[in-house]
C-alpha positions in Angstrom: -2.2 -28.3 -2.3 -3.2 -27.0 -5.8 -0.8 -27.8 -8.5 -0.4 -25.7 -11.5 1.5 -25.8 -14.9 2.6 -22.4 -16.7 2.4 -22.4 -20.2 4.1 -19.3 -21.9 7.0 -18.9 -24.6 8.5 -15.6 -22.6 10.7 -17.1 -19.5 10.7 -14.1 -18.1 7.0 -14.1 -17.5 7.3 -17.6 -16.7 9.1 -16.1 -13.8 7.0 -13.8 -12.5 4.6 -16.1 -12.3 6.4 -18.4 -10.3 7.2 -15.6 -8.1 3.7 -14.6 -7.6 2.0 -17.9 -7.2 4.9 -19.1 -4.3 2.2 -19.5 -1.9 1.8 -21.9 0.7 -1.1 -24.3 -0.6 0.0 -23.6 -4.1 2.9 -25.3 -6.0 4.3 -24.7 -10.1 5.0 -28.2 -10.7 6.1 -27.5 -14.6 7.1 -24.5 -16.7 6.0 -25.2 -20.5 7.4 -23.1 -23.5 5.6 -24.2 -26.2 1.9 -25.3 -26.4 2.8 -29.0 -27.6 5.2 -28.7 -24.1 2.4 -27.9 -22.2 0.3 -30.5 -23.3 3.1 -33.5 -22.4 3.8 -32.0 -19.0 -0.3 -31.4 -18.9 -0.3 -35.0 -19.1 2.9 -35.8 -17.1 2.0 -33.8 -13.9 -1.8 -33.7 -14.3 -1.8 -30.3 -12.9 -4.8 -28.4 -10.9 -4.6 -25.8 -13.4 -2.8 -24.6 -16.2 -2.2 -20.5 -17.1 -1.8 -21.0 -20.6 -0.4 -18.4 -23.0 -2.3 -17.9 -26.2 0.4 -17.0 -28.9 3.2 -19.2 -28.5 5.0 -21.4 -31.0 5.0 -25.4 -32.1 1.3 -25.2 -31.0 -0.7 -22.1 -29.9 -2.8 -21.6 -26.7 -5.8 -22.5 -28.1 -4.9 -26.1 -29.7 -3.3 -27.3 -26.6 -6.1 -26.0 -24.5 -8.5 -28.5 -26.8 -6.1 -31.0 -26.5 -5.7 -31.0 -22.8 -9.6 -30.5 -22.1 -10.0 -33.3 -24.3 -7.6 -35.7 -22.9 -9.3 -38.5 -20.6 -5.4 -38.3 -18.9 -5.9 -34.8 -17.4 -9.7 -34.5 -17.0 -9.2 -33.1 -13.5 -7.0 -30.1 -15.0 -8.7 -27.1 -15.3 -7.2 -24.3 -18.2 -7.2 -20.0 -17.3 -6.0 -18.4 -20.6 -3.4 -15.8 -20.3 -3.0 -12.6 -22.3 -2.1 -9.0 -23.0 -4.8 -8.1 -24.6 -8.3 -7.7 -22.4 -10.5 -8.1 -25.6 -9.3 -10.9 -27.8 -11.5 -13.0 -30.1 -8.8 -16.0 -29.0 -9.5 -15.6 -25.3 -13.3 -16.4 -26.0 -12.3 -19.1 -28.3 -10.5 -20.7 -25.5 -13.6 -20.2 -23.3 -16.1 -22.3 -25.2 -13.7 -24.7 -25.8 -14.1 -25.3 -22.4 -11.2 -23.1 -20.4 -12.7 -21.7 -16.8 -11.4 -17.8 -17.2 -9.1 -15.9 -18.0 -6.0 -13.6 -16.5 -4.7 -9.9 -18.3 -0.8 -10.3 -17.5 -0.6 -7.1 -16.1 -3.2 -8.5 -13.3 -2.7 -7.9 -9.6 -0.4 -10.3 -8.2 -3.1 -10.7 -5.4 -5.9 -11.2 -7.8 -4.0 -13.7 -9.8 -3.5 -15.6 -6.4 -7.3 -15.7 -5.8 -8.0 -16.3 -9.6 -5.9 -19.5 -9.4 -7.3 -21.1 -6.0 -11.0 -20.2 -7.7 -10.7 -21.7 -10.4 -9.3 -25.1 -8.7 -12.2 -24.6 -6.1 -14.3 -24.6 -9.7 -15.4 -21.2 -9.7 -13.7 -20.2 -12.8 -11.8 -17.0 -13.5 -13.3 -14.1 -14.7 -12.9 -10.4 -14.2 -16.8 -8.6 -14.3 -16.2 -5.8 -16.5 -13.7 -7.5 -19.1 -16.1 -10.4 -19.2 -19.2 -9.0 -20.1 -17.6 -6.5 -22.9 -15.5 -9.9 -24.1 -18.4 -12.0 -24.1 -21.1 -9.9 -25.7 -18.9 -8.8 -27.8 -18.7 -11.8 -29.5 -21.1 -14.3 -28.4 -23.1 -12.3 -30.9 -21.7 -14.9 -33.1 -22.6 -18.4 -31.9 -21.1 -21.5 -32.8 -22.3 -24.1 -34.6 -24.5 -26.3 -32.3 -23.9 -24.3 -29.8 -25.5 -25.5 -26.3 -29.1 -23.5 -25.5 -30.0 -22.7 -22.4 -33.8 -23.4 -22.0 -35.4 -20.6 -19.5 -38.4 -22.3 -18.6 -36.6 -25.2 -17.2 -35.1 -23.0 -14.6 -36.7 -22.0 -11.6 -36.9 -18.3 -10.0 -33.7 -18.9 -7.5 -31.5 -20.4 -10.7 -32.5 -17.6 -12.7 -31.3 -15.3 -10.0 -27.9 -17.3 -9.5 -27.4 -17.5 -13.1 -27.6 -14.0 -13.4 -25.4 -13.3 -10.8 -22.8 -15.3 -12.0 -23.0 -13.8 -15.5 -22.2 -10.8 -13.9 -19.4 -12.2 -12.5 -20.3 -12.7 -8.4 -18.1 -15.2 -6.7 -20.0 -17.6 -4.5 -19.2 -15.4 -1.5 -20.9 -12.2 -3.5 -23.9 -14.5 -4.4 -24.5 -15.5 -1.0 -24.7 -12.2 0.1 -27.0 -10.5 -2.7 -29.4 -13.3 -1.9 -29.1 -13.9 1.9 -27.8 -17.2 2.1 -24.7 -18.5 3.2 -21.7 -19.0 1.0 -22.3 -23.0 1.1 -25.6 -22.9 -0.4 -24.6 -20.4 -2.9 -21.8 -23.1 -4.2 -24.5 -25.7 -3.9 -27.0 -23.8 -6.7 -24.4 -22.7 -8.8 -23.6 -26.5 -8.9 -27.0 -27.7 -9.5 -27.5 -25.0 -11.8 -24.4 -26.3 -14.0 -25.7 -29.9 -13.8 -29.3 -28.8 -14.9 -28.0 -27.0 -17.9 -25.0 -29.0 -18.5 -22.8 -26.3 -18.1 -18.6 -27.6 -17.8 -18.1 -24.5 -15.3 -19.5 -20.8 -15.0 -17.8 -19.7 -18.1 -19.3 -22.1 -20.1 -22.3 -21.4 -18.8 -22.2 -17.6 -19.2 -21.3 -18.4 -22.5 -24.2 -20.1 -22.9 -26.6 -17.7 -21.6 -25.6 -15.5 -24.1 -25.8 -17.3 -26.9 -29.3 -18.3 -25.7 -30.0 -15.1 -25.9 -31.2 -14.9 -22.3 -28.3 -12.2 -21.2 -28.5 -9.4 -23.7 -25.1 -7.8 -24.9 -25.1 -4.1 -23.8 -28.3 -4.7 -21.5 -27.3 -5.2 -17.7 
């Protein structure tokens, strides 16, 4: 069962969420109205996953993301940013400080679904086409110390996985562009994240920007 927290100051969002994610092998365990709220019940109900709204009051998305990703208590908890907004400077924000995708509100119930159960599988959360334009948008600005990605220490198969998953592929689409079943597709996109020391596949597409090895604009 995959637990998840819902972090957003509108309740009638908080709502539809519910609605959608009343599935079977999912449960909300805790609606959160404020981002100082979501970070107690973050650490109250140590939830799979959090959809955490980025503009809400007492503490904004972006602070209680950092303070739950940064919490020993809820290391397990993995945090998907919400918004309305499919290119936001905050969104990538969140994303290097370490949240595993993202979700437009107006997404397909469906998609949001599979969003959610990725994510807690570790996959992370992000749409292809909004991802690349977000990303190389601004990871022509890299942070401080940012984490480099060193090509030379990869081999021909990671470079191929890591540019799949830049791209956005799934493990299932990975599998099938290079012939190989969906297990060992999961098991080199994990070794690849271990190698590089990548927290999950956004952080590491981040970082292949910002290494300069994915170029913005340049498939």
């Amino acid at each position: 069962m995959t637990t998840v927290l819902i972090a957003d100051d509108q309740q009638l969002i908080r709502a539809g969420l519910r609605v959608v994610l009343d599935e079977p092998d999912l449960t909300v365990v805790a609606e959160a109205a404020t981002g100082a709220e979501a970070v107690r019940l973050a650490r109250e109900h140590r939830p799979d996953v959090v959809l955490m709204d980025i503009r809400m009051p007492e503490l904004d998305g972006l602070e209680a993301t950092r303070q739950i990703l940064a919490d020993r208590a809820t290391a397990g908890t993995r945090v998907v940013v919400l918004t309305t907004y499919d290119l936001d400077e905050y969104v990538f924000r969140a994303l290097r400080l370490g949240a595993s995708g993202f979700a437009l509100k107006d997404l397909d119930p469906g998609q949001l679904v599979d969003g959610v159960r990725a994510v807690a599988r570790g996959d992370g959360m992000l749409a292809p086409a909004v991802t690349r334009r977000l990303i190389a948008t601004f990871a022509r600005r890299p942070a401080p110390g940012a984490a480099r990605l060193d090509p030379d220490g990869l081999t021909a198969r990671e470079r191929e996985v890591l540019d799949l998953v830049v791209v956005g592929r799934d493990s299932a689409e990975i599998a099938a562009s290079l012939g190989i079943s969906p297990a060992t597709a999961r098991t080199h996109v994990s070794r690849l994240l271990s190698k590089v020391g990548a927290r999950d596949r956004a952080n590491l597409v981040i970082m292949a920007y910002e290494s300069g090895l994915v170029v913005p604009g340049i498939p």
